[in-house]
C-alpha positions in Angstrom: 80.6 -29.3 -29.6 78.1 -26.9 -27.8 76.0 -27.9 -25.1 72.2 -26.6 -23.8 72.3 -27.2 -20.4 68.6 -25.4 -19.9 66.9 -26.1 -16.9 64.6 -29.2 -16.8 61.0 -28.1 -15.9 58.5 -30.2 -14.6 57.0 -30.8 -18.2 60.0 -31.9 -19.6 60.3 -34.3 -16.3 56.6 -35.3 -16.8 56.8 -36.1 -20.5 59.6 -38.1 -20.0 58.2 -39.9 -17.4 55.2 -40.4 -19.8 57.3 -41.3 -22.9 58.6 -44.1 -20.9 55.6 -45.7 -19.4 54.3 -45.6 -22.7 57.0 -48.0 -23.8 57.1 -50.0 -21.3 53.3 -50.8 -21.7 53.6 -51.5 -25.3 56.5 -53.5 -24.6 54.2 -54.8 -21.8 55.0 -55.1 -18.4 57.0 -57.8 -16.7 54.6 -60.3 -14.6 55.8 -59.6 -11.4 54.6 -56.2 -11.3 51.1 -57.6 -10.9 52.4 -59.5 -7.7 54.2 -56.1 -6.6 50.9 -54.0 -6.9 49.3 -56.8 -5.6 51.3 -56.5 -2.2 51.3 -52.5 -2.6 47.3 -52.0 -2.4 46.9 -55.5 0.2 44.8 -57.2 -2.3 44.4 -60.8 -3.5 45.8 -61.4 -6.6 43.1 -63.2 -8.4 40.9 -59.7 -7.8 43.9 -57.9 -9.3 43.7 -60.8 -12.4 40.0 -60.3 -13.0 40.5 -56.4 -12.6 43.2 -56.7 -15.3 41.1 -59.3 -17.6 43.6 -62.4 -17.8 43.5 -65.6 -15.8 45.2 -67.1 -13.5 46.4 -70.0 -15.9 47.6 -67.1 -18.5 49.2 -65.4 -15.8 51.2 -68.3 -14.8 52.3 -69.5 -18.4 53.7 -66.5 -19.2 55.4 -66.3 -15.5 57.2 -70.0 -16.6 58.1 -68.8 -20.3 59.4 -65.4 -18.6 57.3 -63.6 -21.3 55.7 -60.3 -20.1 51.9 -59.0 -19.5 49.9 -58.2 -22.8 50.0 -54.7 -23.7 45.9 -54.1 -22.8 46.8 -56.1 -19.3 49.8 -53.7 -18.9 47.8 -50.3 -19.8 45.3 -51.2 -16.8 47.8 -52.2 -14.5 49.5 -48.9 -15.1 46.4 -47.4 -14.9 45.7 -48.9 -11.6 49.3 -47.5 -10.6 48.3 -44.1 -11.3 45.0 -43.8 -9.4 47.0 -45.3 -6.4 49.5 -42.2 -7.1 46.6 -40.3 -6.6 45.1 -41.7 -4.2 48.2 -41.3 -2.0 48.7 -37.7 -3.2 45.2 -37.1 -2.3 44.9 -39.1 1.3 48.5 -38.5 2.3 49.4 -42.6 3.6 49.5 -45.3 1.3 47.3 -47.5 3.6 44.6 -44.7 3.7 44.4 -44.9 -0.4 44.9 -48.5 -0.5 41.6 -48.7 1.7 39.6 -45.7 0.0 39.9 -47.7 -3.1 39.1 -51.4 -1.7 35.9 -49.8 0.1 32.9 -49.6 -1.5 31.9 -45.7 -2.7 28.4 -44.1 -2.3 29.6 -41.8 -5.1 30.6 -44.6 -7.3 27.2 -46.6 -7.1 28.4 -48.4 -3.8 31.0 -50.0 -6.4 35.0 -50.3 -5.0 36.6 -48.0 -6.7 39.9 -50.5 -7.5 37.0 -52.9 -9.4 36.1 -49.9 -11.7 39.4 -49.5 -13.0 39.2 -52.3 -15.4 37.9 -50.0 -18.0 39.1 -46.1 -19.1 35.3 -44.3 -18.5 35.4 -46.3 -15.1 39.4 -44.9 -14.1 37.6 -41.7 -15.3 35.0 -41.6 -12.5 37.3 -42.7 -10.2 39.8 -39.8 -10.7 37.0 -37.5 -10.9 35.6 -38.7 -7.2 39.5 -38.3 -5.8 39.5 -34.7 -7.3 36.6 -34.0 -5.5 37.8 -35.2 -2.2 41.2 -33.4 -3.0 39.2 -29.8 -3.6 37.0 -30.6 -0.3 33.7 -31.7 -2.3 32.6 -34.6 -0.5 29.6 -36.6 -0.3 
């Protein structure tokens, strides 16, 4: 039995990483993971509830039937994850891009940039605005 033992580079790493949060959001993610990002960014859940699109009653059946987030709840949660990734790449401190994205944003419209990312064009603009600041293109 031959073996390739090629080095990994960082597409293969990234891909995988992809492949798998791709399953796990179709699978959908378990409910505590809202409470965990919850904590992470220092926000009140039911903002992170109306951000994701589900209530709190949903929430809280599917927490006592141990059933797991809807697949269209779990893609913006893991969205929300991602710009936070970001946002700490971008910032350098997790409380620095937990605060940049609870703070309302000139660039955005005056808008919190966390409250856009309950659609895809709205994550768009966000990311675009943290490139900028990452390149040195602030308003």
């Amino acid at each position: 039995m031959a073996y390739n033992f090629r080095q990994m580079t960082h597409e293969d790493i990234v891909t995988g990483a992809a492949s798998q949060t791709i399953g796990a959001v179709r699978k959908g993610l378990p409910t505590g993971k809202l409470d965990q990002t919850a904590q992470l960014l220092a926000v009140d859940r039911a903002f992170l509830l109306k951000v994701l699109g589900i209530s709190e009653r949903t929430l809280q059946r599917k927490h006592a039937l141990s059933t797991r987030l809807s697949p269209a709840a779990s893609d913006r949660l893991s969205r929300i994850e991602r710009i936070y990734a970001l946002a700490v790449e971008v910032f350098g401190n997790r409380a620095k891009a937990a605060d940049w994205l609870k703070r309302p944003s000139r660039a955005l419209g005056a808008q919190l940039p966390l409250a856009l990312l309950d659609t895809d064009a709205g994550a768009q603009q966000v990311e675009r605005e943290l490139r900028q600041i990452q390149h040195g293109f602030v308003y």
